[in-house]
C-alpha positions as CSV (number, residue, x, y, z in Angstrom):
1,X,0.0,0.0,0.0
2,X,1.0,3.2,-0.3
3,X,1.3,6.4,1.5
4,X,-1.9,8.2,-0.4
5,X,-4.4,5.0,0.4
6,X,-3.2,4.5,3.7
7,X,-3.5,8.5,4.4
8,X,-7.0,7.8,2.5
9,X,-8.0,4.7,4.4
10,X,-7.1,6.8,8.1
11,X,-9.2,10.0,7.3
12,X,-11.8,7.8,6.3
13,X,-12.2,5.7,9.7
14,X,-11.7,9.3,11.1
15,X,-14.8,10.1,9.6
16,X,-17.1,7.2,9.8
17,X,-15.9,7.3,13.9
18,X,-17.4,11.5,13.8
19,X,-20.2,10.3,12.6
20,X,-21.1,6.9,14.0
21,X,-20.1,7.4,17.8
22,X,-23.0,9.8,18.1
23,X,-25.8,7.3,16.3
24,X,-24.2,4.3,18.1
25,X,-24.5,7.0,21.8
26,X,-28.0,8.0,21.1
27,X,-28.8,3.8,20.5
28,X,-27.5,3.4,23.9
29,X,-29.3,6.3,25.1
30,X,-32.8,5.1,23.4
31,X,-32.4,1.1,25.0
32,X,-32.5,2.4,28.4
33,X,-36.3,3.0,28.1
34,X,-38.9,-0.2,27.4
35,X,-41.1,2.6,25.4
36,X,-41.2,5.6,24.2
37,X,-43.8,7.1,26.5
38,X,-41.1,6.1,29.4
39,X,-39.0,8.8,27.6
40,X,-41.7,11.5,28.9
41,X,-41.7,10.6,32.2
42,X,-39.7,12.3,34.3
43,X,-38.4,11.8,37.9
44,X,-37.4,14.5,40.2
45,X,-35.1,11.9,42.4
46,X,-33.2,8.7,40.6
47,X,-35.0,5.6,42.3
48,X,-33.0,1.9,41.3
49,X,-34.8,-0.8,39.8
50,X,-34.9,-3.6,42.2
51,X,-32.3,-6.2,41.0
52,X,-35.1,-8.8,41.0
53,X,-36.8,-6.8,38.6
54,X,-33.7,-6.5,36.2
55,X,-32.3,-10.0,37.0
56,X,-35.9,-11.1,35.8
57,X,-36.4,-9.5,32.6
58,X,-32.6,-10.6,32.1
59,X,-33.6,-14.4,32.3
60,X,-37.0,-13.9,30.0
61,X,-34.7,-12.3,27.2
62,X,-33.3,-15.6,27.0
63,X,-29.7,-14.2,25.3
64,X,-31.3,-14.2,21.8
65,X,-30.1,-10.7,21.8
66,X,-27.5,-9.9,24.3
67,X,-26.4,-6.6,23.3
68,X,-30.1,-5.1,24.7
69,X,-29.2,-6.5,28.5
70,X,-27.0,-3.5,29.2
71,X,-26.7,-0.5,26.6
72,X,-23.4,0.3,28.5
73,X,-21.7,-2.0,26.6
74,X,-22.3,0.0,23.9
75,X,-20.7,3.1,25.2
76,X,-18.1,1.0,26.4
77,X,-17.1,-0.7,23.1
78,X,-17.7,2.5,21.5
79,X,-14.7,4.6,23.3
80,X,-12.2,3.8,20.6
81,X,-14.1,5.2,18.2
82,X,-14.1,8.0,20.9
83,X,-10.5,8.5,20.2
84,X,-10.1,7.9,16.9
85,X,-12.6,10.8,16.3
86,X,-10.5,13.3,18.2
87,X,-7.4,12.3,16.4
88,X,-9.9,12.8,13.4
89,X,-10.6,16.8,15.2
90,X,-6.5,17.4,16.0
91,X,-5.7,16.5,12.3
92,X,-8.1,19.5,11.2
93,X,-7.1,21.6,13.6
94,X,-3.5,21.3,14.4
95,X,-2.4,23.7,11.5
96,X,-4.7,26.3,12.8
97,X,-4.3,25.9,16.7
98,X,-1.6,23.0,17.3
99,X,-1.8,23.9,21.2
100,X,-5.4,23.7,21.8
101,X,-5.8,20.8,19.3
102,X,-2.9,18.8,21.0
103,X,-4.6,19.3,24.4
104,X,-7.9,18.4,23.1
105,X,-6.5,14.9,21.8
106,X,-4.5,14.4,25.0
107,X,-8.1,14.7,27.2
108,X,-9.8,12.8,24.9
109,X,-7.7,9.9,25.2
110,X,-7.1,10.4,29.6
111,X,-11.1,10.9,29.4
112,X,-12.0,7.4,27.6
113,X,-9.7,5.7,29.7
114,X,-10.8,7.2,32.8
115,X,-14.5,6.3,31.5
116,X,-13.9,3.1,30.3
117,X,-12.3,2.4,33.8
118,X,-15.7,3.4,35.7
């Protein structure tokens, strides 16, 4: 390979990161409600689901679809892409501010590992 379709081949998982670690983020966001209507109801104080509750709907899924069990695991297989897009945000702006796009990149990368540590 050479330099131009390897140079090609990076700006273009660049891009498709920019663009799918927000859809993949608001999937994750959308599986935490059973309905839609549960997206209009608000709380003013964050009450837990019982564990039996979760443990039970866990068991009638089955594992036909294990991805829907926890929607974290799509935030936390996502966090590469997390990276990858602000390498993807440094390359564009490190001509223009090299200082403020290094330190960008720098808490990007500190920020997904501290995040994919929690």
């Amino acid at each position: 390979m050479n330099e131009t379709s390897v140079d090609r081949f990076i700006r273009r998982a660049q891009a498709l990161a920019l663009v799918g670690l927000p859809l993949l983020w608001m999937l994750m966001f959308a599986l935490h409600f059973r309905a839609l209507g549960d997206f209009f109801v608000f709380h003013e104080r964050y009450v837990p689901r019982p564990a039996a509750d979760t443990v039970t709907r866990l068991i009638e899924a089955r594992n036909l679809w294990p991805m829907i069990h926890d929607p974290h695991l799509i935030g936390y297989l996502t966090l590469p892409l997390l990276v990858l897009g602000a390498f993807g945000l440094y390359r564009i702006g490190r001509h223009i501010r090299p200082g403020i796009a290094s330190l960008g990149v720098s808490l990007t990368a500190m920020g997904s590992i501290y995040l994919g540590g929690l």
